[in-house]
N, C-alpha and C positions, 0 to 999 in steps of 0.2 A: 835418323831413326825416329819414327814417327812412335811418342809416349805411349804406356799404358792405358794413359789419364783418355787421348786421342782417340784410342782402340774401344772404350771401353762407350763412349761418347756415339762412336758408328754401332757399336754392336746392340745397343738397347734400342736399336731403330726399329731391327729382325722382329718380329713379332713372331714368337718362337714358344706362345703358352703350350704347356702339354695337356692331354685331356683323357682324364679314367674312366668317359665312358667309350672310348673309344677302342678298338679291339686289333688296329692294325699296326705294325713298326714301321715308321714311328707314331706315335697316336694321332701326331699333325704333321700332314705332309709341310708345312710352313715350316717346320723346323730345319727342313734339309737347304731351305735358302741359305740359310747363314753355316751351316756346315759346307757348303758347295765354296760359300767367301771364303771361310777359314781354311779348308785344303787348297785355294788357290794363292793364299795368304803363303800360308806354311812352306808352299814353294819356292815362293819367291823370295821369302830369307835365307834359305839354304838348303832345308829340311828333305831328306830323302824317304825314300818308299811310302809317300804320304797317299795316302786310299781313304775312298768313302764307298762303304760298303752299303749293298741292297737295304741293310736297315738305320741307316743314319749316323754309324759311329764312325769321325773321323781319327784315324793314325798315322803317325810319322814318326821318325828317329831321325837326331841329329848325331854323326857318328862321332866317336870319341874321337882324341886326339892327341892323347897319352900314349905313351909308353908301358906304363902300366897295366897290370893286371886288376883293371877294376870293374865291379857286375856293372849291368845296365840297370839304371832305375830310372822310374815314371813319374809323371804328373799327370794327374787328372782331373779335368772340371766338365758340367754338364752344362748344354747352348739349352735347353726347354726353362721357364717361368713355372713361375706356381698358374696352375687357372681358376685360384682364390679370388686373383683382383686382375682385371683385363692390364694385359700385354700390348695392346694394340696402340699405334701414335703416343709410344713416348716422346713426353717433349719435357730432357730434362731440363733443369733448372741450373747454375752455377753463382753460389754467393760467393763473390771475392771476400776476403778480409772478412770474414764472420765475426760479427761483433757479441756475440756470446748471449745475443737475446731470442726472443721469438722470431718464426721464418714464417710468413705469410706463403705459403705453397698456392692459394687459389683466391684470390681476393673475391671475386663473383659468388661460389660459394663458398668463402670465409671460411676455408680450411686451412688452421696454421698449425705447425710443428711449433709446440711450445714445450718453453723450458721445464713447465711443472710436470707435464706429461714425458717427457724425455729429458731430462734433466743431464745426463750423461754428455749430452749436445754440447754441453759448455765447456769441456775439454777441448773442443775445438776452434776456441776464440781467436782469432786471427788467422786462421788457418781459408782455404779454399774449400769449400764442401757442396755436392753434388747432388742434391734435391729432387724431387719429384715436382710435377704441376697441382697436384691433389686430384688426380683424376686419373692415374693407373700408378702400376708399381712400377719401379726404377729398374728391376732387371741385373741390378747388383750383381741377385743371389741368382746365376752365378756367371754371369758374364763378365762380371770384374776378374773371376779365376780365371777364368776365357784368358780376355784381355792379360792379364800378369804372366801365364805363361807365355803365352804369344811373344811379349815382349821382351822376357826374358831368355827366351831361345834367340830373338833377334840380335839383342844383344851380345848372347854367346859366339855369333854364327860372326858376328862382326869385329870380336874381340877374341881371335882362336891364340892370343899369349894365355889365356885361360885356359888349363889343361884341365878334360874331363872324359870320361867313358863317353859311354852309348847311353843317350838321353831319351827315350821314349816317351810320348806325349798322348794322350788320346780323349778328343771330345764327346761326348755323350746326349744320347738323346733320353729324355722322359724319366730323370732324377726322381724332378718334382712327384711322381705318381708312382713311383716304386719299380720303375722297370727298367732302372739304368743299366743293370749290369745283365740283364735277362739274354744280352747278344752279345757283351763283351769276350771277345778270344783272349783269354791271358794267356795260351797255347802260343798266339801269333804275338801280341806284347813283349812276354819273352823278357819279363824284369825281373829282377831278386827282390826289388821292394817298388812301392810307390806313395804318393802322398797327395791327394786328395786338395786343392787347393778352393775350399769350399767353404770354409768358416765364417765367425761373424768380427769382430771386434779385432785389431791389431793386438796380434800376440798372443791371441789364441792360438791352443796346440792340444789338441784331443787324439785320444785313445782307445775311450769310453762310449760308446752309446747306451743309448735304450735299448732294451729287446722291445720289439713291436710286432702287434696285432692287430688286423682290420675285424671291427664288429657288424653285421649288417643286421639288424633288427626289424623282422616284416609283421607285420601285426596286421591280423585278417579278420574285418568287422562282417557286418550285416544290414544293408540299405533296404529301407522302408520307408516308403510317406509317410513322413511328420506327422500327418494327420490319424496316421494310425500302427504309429509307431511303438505303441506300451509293450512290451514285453517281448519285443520283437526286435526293434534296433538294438544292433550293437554299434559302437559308434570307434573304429580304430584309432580314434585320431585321440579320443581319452582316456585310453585303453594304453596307448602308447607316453601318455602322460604321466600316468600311472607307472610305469616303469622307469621315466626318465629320473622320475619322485625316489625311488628306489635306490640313486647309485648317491654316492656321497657329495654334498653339495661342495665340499671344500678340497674335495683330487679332483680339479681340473686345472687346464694350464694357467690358469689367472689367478691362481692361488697356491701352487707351490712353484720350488724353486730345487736348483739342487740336483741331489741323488732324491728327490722325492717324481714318484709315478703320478698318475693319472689316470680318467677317461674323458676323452673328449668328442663331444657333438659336433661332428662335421657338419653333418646336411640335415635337410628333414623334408621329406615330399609327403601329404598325402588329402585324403579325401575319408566317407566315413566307411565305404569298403576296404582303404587298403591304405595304410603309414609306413613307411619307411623311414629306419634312422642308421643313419651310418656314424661309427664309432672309430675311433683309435685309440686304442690301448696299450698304454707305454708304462714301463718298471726298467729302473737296471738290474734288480737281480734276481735272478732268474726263479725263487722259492713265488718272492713276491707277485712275479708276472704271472704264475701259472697258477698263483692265485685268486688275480682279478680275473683270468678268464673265466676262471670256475664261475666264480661271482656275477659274473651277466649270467651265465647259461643257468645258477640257482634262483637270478631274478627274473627270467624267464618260464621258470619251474614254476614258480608259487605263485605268477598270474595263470599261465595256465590250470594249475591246481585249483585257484579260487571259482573259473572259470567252468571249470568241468569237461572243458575241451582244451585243444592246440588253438589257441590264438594267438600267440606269439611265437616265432623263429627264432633263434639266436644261431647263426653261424659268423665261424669265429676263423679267420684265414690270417696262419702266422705270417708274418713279411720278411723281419730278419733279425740278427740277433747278435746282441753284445760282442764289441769284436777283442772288447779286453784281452780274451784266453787266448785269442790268437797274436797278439803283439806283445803281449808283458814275456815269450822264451825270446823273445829278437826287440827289445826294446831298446839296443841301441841305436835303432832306425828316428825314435822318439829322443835318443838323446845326439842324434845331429841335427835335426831340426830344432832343437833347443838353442845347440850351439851357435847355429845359424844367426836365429835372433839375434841373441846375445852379441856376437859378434858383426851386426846393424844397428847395434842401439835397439833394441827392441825386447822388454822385458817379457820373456816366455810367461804364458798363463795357462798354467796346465789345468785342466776343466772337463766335465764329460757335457758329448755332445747332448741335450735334451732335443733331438731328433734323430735324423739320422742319414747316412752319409752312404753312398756307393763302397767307398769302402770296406764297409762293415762288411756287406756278401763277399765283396772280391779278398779280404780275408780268412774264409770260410773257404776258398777254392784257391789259395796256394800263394794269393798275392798280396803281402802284409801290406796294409793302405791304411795307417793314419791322417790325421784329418789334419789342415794349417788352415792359419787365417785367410780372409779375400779384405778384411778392413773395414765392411760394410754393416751397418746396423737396421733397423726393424722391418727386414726383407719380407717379402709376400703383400706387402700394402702400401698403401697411398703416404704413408711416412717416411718411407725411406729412404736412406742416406749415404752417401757415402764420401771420407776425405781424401782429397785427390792425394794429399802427404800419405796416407796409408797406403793408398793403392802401390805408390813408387817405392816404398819400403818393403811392402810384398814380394818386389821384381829383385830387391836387393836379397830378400827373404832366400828365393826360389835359389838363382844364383850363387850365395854361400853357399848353399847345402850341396850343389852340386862339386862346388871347389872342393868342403872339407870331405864328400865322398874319394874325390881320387886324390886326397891326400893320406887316407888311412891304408894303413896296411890288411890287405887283406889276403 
């Protein structure tokens, strides 16, 4: 049986970034290479009715093989990258025996994962850990979840003295940019629960998200030759300055933590007819979130008011939302996955996620999907990492929880 650790090493090859400006499923036809691997993968371990459908999302069921009367539950992870930081020619990295200091990632440009900057890294001293080159992101997030269940069905499909229901699986395209669950059939799924195999740090075990919000901010100036431009240029680009000046300098992600919200500056294109600023705006609860919304669209008001016209946009497009109210009447979906850990060696970290997960939608349409660990830390960027001992702990992760499912009575 070829490791997680093995899986996970082929899978960050796929260049499988997703892209929001794109309008079609999946946003990158590239993505379907490596779901094309993975349903021919999924085969040849055992896995039945496995389909990849017209829009990229791969499924399969590995059939039970109990006795019992137990539901079918899922896992899910998505094959798309953030297209924050290029996907293309990873070429990870492998420190044996990490000796608990700085990791030179790119000697050429002296990019190193250092301890002061990542300080958490030294928990992993002696251990095997999984690197970037300093020159794209690792693909962790979420191809390590890829890789773990992959493995972990393998495994099943190899060891049937493990008695288990109906295990359905399904990969996903375009997480990263909000459209994972936009095609998902929980119709054809057909699970009582699922579990999202997408997290960061071993032992993480979420419930919680953010409610979120996309902001698009378009600020509409006025082009005149500099040379005769008194009273006449308007100039978008410090007009939009002006608004950025407006939102609080200390709710952004590099400054809280927590159950604390946000706004955050994604992008910013513009020129001096026309700026563009793209937002996300995240709160867990829900008084607060529908308060920050308000709050761009009043900062928006009082530059146009000063203005005497419409010069700035505010539209504001919800994404998705707290999947708390939906998991705390069936939270003992969240307390076998506790147990799971626990009974790995692995101390449960119950935490809300500060993003946010497929799950969250696909609990909103019938199908309770809390979130578990992948083992991986500062996903989306040229830092990131991940230890091969977590990933394997994952696999054992996945694994219990399907044991203690068909050992409860239900």
């Amino acid at each position: 049986m070829e490791n997680a650790v093995d899986k996970l090493l082929r899978y960050v090859k796929f260049d499988t970034s997703s892209d929001d400006e794109s309008d079609t499923v999946p946003s990158t036809l590239k993505q379907l290479k490596l779901a094309k691997q993975l349903s021919k993968e999924l085969s040849e371990i055992g896995m039945k009715d496995v389909s990849l459908d017209e829009n990229g999302y791969v499924m399969a069921v590995l059939p039970g093989n109990t006795e019992k009367n137990v539901p079918a539950i899922g896992f899910i992870s998505h094959m798309d990258t953030s297209p924050e930081t290029s996907g293309k020619n990873v070429n990870p990295q492998i420190i044996e025996n990490y000796d608990g200091g700085d990791i030179v990632l790119n000697k050429k440009e002296n990019i190193v994962l250092s301890v002061k900057d990542f300080p958490e890294i030294k928990r992993y001293k002696g251990k095997k850990i999984i690197t970037t080159d300093g020159t794209t992101l690792l693909g962790a997030d979420d191809k390590a979840g890829v890789a773990e269940i992959v493995a972990a069905m393998e495994y099943l499909s190899e060891h049937p003295e493990i008695k288990h229901g109906d295990i359905k699986v399904e990969f996903t395209p375009d997480e990263e940019i909000g459209r994972g669950p936009d095609h998902f059939d929980v119709k054809k799924f057909n699970a009582k629960f699922a579990y999202t195999v997408d997290g960061g740090a071993l032992g993480e075990l979420e419930f919680e998200n953010f409610n979120a919000a996309a902001a698009k901010i378009t600020v509409s100036g006025r082009n005149v030759h500099p040379g005769e431009a008194k009273g006449k240029m308007i100039n978008s680009m410090l007009i939009a300055g002006e608004f950025m000046n407006k939102l609080p300098k200390d709710e952004i992600p590099a400054a809280t933590e927590g159950y604390e919200g946000f706004y955050h500056l994604v992008s910013m294109k513009g020129n001096v007819d026309k700026t563009v600023l793209n937002y996300i705006i995240r709160d867990f609860y829900q008084d607060k979130f529908d308060s920050r919304k308000k709050f761009v669209e009043n900062c928006a008001k009082e530059i146009n008011e000063k203005y005497g016209k419409k010069v700035v946009d505010a539209e504001i497009t919800e994404q998705y939302r707290n999947m708390k109210e939906k998991i705390e009447p069936v939270k003992y979906i969240v307390d076998i996955a506790s147990k799971a850990m626990k009974e790995v060696d692995v101390e449960p970290k119950i935490v809300p996620i500060r993003g946010g997960t497929d799950g969250a939608r696909l609990s909103f349409v019938g199908l309770p999907t809390p979130n578990i660990c992948t083992g991986g830390h500062n996903f989306h960027g040229k830092f990131e990492y991940i230890p091969a001992c977590s990933i394997e702990k994952v696999v054992q992760i996945i694994v219990k929880i399907v044991q203690i499912t068909e050992s409860k009575s239900w």
